[in-house]
Every structure is written in structure tokens, then in C-alpha cells.
MARKOL-158625 format. One line per 8 residues: their letters; for each residue x, y, z of N, C-alpha, C, O. Coordinates in steps of 0.001 Angstrom, whole numbers. Example, Ala and Ser with C-alpha at 12.3 -4.5 7.8 and 13.67 -1.06 7.14 Angstrom:
AS) 13190/-5690/7800/12300/-4500/7800/13200/-3300/7800/14236/-3319/8465 ~ 12850/-2250/7080/13670/-1060/7140/12900/30/7870/13409/1138/8039;
This chain:
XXXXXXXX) 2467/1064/-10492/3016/-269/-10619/3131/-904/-9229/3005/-232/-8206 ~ 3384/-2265/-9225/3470/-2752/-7453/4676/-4116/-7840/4880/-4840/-8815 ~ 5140/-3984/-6777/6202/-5070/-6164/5975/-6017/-5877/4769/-6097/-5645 ~ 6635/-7186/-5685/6507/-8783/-4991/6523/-7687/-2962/5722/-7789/-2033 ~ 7663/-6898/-3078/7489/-6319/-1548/6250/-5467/-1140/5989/-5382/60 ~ 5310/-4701/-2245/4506/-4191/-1316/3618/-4757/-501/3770/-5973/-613 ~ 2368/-4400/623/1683/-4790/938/723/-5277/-1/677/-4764/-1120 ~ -353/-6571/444/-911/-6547/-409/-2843/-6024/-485/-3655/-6228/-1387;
XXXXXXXX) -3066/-5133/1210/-4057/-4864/965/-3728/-3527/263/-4563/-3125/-548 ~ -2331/-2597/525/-1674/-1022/419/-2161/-1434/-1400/-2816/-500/-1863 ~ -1980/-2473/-2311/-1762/-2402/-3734/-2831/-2542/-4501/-3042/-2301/-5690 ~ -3631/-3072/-3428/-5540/-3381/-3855/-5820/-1989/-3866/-6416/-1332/-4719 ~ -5356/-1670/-2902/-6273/125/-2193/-5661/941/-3633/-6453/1367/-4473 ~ -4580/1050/-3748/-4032/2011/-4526/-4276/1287/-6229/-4420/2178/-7066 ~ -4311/422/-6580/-5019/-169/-7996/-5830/-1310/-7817/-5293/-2400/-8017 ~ -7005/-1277/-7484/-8101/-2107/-7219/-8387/-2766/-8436/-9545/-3180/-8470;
XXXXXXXX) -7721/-2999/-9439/-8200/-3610/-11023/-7365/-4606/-10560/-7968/-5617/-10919 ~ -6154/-5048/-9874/-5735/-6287/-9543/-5995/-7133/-9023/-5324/-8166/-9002 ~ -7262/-6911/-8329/-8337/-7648/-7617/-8333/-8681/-8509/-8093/-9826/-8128 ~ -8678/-8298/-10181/-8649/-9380/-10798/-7966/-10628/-11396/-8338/-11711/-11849 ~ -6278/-9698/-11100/-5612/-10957/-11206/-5669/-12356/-10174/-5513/-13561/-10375 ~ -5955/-11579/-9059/-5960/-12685/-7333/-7460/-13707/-8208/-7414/-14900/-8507 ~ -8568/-12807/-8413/-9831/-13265/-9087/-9598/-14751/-10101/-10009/-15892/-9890 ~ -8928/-14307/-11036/-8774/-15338/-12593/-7588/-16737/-12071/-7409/-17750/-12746;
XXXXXXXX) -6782/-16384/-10494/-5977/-17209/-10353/-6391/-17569/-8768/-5601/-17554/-7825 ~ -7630/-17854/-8709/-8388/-18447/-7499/-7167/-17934/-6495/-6380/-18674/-5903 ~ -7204/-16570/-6453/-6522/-16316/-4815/-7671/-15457/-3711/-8042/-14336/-4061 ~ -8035/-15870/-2789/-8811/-14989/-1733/-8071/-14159/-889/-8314/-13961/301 ~ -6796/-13491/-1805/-5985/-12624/-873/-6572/-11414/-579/-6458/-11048/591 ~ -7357/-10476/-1577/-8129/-9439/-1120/-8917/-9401/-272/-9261/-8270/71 ~ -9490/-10477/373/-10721/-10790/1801/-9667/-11277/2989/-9891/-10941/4152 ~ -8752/-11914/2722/-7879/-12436/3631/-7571/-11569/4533/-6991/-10557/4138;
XXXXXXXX) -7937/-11746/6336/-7459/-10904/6750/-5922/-11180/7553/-5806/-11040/8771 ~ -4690/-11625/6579/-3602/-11720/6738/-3296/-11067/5610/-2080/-10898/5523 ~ -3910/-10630/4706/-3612/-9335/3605/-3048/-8095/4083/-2226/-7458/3425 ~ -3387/-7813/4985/-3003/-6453/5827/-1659/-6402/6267/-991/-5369/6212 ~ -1106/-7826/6841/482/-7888/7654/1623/-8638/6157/2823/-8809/6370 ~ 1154/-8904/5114/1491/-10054/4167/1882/-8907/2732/1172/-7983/2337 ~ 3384/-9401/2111/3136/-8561/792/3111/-9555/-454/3380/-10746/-296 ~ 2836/-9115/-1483/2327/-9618/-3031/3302/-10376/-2840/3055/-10541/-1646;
XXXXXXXX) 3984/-10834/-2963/5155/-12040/-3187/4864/-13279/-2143/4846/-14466/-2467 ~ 4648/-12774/-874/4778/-13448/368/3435/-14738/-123/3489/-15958/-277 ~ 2266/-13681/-252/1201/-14417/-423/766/-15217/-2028/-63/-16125/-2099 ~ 1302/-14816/-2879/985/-15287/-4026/1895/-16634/-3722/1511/-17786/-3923 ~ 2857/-16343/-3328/4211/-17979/-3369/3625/-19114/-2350/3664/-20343/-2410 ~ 2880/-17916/-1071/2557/-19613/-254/1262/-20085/-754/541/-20842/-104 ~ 880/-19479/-2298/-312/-20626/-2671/638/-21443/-3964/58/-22030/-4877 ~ 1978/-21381/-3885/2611/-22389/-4555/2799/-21522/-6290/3632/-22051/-7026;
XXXXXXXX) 2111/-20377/-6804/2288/-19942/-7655/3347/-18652/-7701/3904/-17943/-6862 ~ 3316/-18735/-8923/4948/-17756/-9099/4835/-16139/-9291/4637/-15522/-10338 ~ 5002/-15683/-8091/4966/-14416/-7805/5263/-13336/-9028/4394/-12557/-9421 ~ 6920/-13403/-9709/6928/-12785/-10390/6558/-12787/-11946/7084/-11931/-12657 ~ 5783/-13600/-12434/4610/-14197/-13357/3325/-13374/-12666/2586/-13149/-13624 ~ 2825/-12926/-11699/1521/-12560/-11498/1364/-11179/-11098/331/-10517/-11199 ~ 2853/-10672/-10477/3493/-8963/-10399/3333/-8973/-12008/2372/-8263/-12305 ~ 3636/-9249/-12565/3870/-8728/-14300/2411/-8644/-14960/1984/-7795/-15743;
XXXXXXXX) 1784/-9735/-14435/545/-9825/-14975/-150/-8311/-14347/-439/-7358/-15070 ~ -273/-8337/-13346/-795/-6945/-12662/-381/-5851/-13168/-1045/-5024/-13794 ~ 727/-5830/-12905/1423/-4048/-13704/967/-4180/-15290/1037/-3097/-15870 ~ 529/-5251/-16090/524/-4977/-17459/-1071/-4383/-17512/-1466/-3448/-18209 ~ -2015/-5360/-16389/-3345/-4630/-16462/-3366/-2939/-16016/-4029/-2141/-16678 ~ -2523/-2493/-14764/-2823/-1892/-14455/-2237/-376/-15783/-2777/722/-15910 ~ -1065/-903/-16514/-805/122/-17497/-1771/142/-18758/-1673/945/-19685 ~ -2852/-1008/-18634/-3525/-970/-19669/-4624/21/-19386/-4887/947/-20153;
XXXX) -5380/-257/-18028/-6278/298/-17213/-5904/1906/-17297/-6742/2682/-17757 ~ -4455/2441/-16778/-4258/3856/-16560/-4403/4310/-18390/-4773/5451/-18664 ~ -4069/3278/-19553/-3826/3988/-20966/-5636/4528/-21230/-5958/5441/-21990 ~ -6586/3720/-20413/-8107/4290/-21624/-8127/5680/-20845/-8935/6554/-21161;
């Protein structure tokens, strides 16, 4: 699962299927190289969208991803 606090390249590395949430909600945070110093909250909010709406979205793929 991942946090609004973790990093957000540490949450790519460790569940790379969230790539697709940044993907479906036009974010270029996975190429960004302020991804590295920046966590999931920090960067999802300064594109004006709501962090903990897109943490939820992620952890639901990623428990779907770990169920096949």
C-alpha cells in the first residue's frame, strides 16, 4: 500500500502498476526529475488534484494487482 507521505519515485519502484494512476490522470510525476526529493501527496496536490482520492485509487489497483 503507499501514503500521501511516501516518496514518489520509492512507490513507483516498489508497485510500478501506479504508474497508471499518474497515466489516466495526466500526471508526468514518474519522469519528473523532482519525483526523487517530492512525496505522493506533495506532488499530486501541486497539480491542483486531490491527493487522497488518487492514494485510494492506487492502493485499490495495487490490491487488485497483488489478488490475480
Amino acid at each position: 500500500m503507499v501514503t500521501k507521505e511516501m516518496n514518489i519515485l520509492e512507490a513507483v519502484q516498489k508497485h510500478p502498476v501506479i504508474s497508471n494512476v499518474f497515466k489516466r490522470h495526466g500526471l508526468g510525476c514518474v519522469g519528473c526529475m523532482v519525483a526523487a526529493g517530492e512525496t505522493l501527496g506533495e506532488g499530486i496536490t501541486a497539480h491542483g488534484l486531490n491527493a487522497d482520492a488518487l492514494i485510494e485509487e492506487m492502493n485499490q489497483l495495487i490490491k487488485e494487482t497483488e489478488a490475480k
